[in-house]
Structure formats: structure tokens, C-alpha cells
N, C-alpha and C positions, 0 to 999 in steps of 0.2 A: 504494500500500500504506500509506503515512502514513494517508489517510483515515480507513484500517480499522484500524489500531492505535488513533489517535484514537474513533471508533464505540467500538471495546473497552474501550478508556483509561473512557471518558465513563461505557457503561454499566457496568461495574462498580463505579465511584464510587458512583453514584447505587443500584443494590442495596445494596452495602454500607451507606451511608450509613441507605438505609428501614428495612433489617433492624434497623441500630441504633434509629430513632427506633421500632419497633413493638414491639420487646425492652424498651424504656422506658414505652412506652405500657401492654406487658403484665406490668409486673415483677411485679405479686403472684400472678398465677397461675406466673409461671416463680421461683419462689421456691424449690420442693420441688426443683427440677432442679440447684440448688446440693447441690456435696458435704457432708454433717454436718460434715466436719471444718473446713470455714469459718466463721469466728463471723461473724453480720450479715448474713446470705444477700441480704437486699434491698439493702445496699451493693455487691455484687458483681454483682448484676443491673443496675445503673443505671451501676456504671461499665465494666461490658462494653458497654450500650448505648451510651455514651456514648463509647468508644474506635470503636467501629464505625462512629459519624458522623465523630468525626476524623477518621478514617482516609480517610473520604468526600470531607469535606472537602477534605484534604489534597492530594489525589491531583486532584482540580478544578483547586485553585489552581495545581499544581503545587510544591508549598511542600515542602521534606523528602519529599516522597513514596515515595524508597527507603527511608528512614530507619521510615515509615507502613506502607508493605508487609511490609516485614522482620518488624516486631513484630506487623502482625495477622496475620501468614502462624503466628507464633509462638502467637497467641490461639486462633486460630481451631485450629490443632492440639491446644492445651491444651485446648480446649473439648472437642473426639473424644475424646481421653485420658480427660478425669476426668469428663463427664460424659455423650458418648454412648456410649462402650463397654461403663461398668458395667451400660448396660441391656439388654446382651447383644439380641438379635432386634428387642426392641422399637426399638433405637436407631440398626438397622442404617441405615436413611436418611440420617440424621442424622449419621450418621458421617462415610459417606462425601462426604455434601455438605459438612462442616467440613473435611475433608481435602481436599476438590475447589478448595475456596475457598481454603483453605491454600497451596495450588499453585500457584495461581492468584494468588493474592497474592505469593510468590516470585518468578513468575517476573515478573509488571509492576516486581516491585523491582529482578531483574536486568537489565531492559529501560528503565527510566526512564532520562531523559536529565534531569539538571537542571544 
């Protein structure tokens, strides 16, 4: 069973991690998907990308990796909150995958051994 948590461990690093480098790659189209009430929308898109590779990072290395889970499990919630919900139907997907990952993210936090 070690194997398979490792499998788990590994690919979800490495999702987390792409999703951040192609949230970076496409920050000026996800620009408008920042809430108005943020000043600097293109700063918040680059350092969410850029929190989702750490996070990738992290969890590779094994470096803080609870510490990494905890807060992106924390992001990735805030993300559903403020920006998939208010788009009601449209955002349904999107939701629920930031909240899947969210969980997801928790529970590798409560489960890391460092």
C-alpha cells in the first residue's frame, strides 16, 4: 500500500504543480476571472500560479509538505468561494473540482509523514 500512496503522493504533485505553471502561462486571459474587488488582477493570477507549483514542489521534495497542503487545500477553497460560485451554473465544474482538490489537499496534509 506504501507504493500506492507514493503513485498518489507523486501524481498529485505533479497536476498541481502543471495546473500552476499553465495558470501562468495563461494569466491574461484568466484575468477577468479575478474578483473586481482585487486591485492588480494579473498579480493574483501569477501568484496563484505560482503557489500551485510550490505547492508541487513541495510535496516532491517532501519539504513542509503539510504545512503546503494545509494552505493550498485553503486556496484552492478560496478559489470555489470567490471565484467559481459567483458564476453560478456556469462555474459548476469548477467548483467542484477546487473543492475536490481542496480535499484532497487536506487530506495528503493529514496523511504526510515528514
Amino acid at each position: 500500500m506504501n507504493s500506492l500512496g507514493f503513485v498518489g503522493k507523486l501524481g498529485f504533485a505533479i497536476v498541481i504543480g502543471y495546473l500552476g505553471v499553465v495558470q501562468m502561462m495563461n494569466a491574461k486571459s484568466l484575468v477577468g476571472q479575478v474578483p473586481n474587488s482585487l486591485p492588480y488582477p494579473i498579480v493574483f493570477v501569477y501568484l496563484g500560479g505560482l503557489t500551485l507549483v510550490a505547492a508541487g514542489v513541495s510535496l516532491l521534495i517532501n519539504k513542509k509538505s503539510q504545512l503546503a497542503m494545509l494552505l493550498l487545500g485553503i486556496l484552492l477553497f478560496a478559489y470555489a468561494l470567490l471565484v467559481d460560485l459567483p458564476r453560478g451554473n456556469a462555474g459548476m465544474t469548477d467548483l467542484l473540482r477546487d473543492i475536490g482538490l481542496a480535499c484532497a489537499a487536506w487530506f495528503i496534509c493529514a496523511h504526510a509523514n515528514e
